[in-house]
C-alpha positions as CSV (number, residue, x, y, z in Angstrom):
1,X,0.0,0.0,0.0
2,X,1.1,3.8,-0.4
3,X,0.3,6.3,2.0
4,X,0.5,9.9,1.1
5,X,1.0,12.8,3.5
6,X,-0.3,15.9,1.7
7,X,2.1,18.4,4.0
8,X,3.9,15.8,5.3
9,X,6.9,18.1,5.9
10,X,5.0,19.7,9.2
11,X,5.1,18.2,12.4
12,X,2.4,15.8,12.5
13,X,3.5,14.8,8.8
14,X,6.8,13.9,9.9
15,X,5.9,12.1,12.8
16,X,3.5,9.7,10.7
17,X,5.6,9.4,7.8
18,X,8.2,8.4,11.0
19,X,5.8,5.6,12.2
20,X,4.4,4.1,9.1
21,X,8.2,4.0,7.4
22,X,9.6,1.8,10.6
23,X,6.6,-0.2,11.6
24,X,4.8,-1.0,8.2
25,X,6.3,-2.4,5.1
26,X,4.3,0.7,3.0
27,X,5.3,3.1,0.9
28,X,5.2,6.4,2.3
29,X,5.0,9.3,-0.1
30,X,5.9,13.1,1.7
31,X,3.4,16.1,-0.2
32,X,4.2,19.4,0.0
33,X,3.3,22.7,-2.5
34,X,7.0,22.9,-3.0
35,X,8.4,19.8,-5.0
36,X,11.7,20.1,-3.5
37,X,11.0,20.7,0.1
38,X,8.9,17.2,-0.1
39,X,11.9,15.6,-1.3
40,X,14.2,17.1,1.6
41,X,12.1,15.7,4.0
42,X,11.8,12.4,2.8
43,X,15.4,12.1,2.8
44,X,16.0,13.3,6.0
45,X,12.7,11.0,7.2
46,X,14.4,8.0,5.7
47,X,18.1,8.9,6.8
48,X,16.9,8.9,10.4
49,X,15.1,5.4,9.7
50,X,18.4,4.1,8.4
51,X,20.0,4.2,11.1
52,X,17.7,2.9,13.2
53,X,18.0,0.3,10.2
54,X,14.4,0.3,9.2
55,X,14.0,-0.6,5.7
56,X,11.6,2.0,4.9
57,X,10.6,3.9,1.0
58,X,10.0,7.6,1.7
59,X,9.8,9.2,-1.8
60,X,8.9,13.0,-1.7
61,X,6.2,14.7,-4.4
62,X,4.3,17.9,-5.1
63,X,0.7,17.1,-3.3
64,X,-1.2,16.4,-6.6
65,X,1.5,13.9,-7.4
66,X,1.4,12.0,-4.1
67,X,-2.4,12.0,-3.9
68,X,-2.3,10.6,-7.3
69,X,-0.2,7.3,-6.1
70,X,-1.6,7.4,-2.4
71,X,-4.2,4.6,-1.8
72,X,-4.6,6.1,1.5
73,X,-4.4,10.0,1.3
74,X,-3.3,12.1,4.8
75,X,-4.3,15.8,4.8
76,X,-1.4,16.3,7.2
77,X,-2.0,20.5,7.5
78,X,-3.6,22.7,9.6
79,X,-7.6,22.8,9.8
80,X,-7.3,26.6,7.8
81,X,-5.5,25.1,4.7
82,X,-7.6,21.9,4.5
83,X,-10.0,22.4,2.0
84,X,-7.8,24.6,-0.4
85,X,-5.4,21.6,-0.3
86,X,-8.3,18.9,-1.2
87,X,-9.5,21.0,-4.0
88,X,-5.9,21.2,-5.0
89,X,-6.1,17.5,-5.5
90,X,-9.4,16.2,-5.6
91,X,-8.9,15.5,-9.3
92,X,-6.1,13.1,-8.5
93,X,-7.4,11.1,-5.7
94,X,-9.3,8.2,-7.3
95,X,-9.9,5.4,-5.3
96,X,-7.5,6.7,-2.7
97,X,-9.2,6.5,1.4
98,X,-9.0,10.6,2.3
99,X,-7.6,10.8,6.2
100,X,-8.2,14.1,8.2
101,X,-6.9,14.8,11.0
102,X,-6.7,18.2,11.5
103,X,-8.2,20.5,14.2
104,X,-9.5,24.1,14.0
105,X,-8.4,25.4,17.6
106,X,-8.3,29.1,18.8
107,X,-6.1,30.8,21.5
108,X,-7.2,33.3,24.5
109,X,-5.3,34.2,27.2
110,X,-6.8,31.3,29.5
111,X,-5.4,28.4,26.7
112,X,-6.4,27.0,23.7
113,X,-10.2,26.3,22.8
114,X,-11.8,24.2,20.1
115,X,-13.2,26.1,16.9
116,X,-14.8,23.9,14.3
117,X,-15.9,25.1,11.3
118,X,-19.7,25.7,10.4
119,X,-20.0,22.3,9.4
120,X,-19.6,21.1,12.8
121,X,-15.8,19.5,12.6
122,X,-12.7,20.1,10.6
123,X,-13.5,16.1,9.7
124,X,-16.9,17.3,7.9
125,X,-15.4,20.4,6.2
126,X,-12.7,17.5,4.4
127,X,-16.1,15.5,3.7
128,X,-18.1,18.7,2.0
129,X,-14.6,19.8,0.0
130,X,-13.5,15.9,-1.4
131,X,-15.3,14.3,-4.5
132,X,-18.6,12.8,-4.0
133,X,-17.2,9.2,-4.3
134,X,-13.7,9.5,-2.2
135,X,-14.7,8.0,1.1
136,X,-13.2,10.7,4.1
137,X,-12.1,9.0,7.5
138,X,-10.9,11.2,10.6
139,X,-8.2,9.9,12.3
140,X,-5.2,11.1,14.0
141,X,-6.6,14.4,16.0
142,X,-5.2,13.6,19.3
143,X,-1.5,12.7,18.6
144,X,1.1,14.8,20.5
145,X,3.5,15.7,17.3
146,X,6.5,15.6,19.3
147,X,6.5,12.5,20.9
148,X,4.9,10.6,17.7
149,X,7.9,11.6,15.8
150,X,10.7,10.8,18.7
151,X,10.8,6.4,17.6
152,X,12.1,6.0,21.2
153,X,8.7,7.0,22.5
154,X,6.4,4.2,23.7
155,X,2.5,5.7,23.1
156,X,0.3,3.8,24.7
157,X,-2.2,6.0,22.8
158,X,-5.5,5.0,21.4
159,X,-6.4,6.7,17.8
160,X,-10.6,7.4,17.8
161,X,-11.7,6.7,13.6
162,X,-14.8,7.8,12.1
163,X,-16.2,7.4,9.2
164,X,-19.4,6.9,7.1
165,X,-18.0,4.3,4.4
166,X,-17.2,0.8,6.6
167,X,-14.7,-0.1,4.3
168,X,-12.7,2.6,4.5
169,X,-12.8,2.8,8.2
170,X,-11.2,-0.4,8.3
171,X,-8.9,0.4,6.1
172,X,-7.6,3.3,8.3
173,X,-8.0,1.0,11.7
174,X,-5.9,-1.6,10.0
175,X,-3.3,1.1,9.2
176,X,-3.2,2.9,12.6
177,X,-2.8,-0.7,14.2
178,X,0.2,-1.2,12.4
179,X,2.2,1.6,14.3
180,X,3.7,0.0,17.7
181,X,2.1,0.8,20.5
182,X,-0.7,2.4,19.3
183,X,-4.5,0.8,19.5
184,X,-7.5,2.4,16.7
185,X,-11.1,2.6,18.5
186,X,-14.1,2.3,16.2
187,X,-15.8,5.8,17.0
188,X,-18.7,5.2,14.6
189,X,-20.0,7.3,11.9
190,X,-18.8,11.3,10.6
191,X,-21.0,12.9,12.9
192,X,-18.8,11.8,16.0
193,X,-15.6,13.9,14.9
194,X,-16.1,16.6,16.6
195,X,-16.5,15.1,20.1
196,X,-13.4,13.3,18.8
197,X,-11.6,16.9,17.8
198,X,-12.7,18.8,20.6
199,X,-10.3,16.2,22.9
200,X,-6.9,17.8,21.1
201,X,-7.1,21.7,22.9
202,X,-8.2,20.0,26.3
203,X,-4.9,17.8,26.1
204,X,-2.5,20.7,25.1
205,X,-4.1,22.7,27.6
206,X,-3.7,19.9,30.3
207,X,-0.1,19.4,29.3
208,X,0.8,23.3,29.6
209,X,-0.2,23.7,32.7
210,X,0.6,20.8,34.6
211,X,4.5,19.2,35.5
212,X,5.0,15.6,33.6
213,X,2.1,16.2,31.6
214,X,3.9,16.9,28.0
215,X,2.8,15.4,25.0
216,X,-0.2,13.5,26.3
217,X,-2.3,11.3,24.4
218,X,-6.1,9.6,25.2
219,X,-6.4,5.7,26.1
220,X,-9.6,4.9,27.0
221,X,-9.4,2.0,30.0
């Protein structure tokens, strides 16, 4: 399987591309606007799986190009860039399983808050922007960049998927499963994201103000 990152060079990009290249035997292809900033990062993504001897393909493209070969399709930027970047490439997706997990969060003096879109979730604005028969899946919302992208890191997270199209669900459970240490929930259908989004400010918030709380993550017990 191939798994694009469309703006896989931020922080959450390179800490998937990170995961997926050491602990599945995928292809992981890095987007970006910039052709050759995507290929920087794959090198330096798969020179820091080299020597942790992972035999890992990272391959860098322009977004259209990597949604074109992606049969799973991460929109790996912020919740304000999302739909600009799926109409970018909605004529090269295909068959591909669309991935969002982006959150739309605001700041105020007393921390971060959730702000989703008028749509309800960032997860539904990806739904409303992609092509009437590419199925969209949120997953991913509540991982702490950081300590995804540091391989030493045991998670012990659980990753909450939604999605409307059962196949394509699975398809991102059975992916997510794949990366050590990490457990995908079934969260049902679309309409759940944004209970599942509004979890990411109340864990940055928890981890700001409280000693030993950095990078958290949920597992449900």
């Amino acid at each position: 399987m191939q798994v694009a990152l469309l703006g896989g060079t931020g922080d959450i990009g390179e800490g998937l591309a990170l995961r997926f290249g050491r602990d599945t035997d995928h292809t992981v292809i890095v987007g970006s606007r910039d052709a050759d900033r995507a290929r920087d990062a794959a090198a330096e993504y798969a020179a820091t799986l080299s020597e942790r001897d992972a035999d890992a393909t990272v391959e860098g493209a322009i977004n259209p190009d990597a949604a074109a070969r992606g049969d799973v399709v991460v929109l790996a930027v912020p919740a304000y860039h999302l739909a600009d970047t799926v109409e970018s490439v909605a004529g090269e997706l295909g068959e591909s399983v669309l991935v969002s997990p982006a959150v739309g969060m605001q700041r105020s003096e007393g921390g971060l808050h959730y702000n989703p879109p008028g749509v309800g979730s960032v997860t539904a604005l990806a739904a409303q922007a992609a092509p009437d028969d590419v199925p969209v899946v949120g997953a991913f919302h509540n991982l702490a960049a950081g300590r995804l992208a540091t391989l030493d890191a045991d998670l012990g997270w659980d990753v909450p998927v939604v999605g409307d199209d059962p196949d394509a669900k699975e398809t991102v459970i059975a992916l997510a499963n794949q990366m050590e240490t990490v457990r995908a929930l079934d969260a049902g259908g679309l309409a759940g994201a944004a209970e599942i989004e509004a979890l990411t400010p109340l864990l940055i918030n928890l981890a700001a103000n409280n000693d030993g709380l950095h990078d958290l993550g949920v597992s449900f017990q």
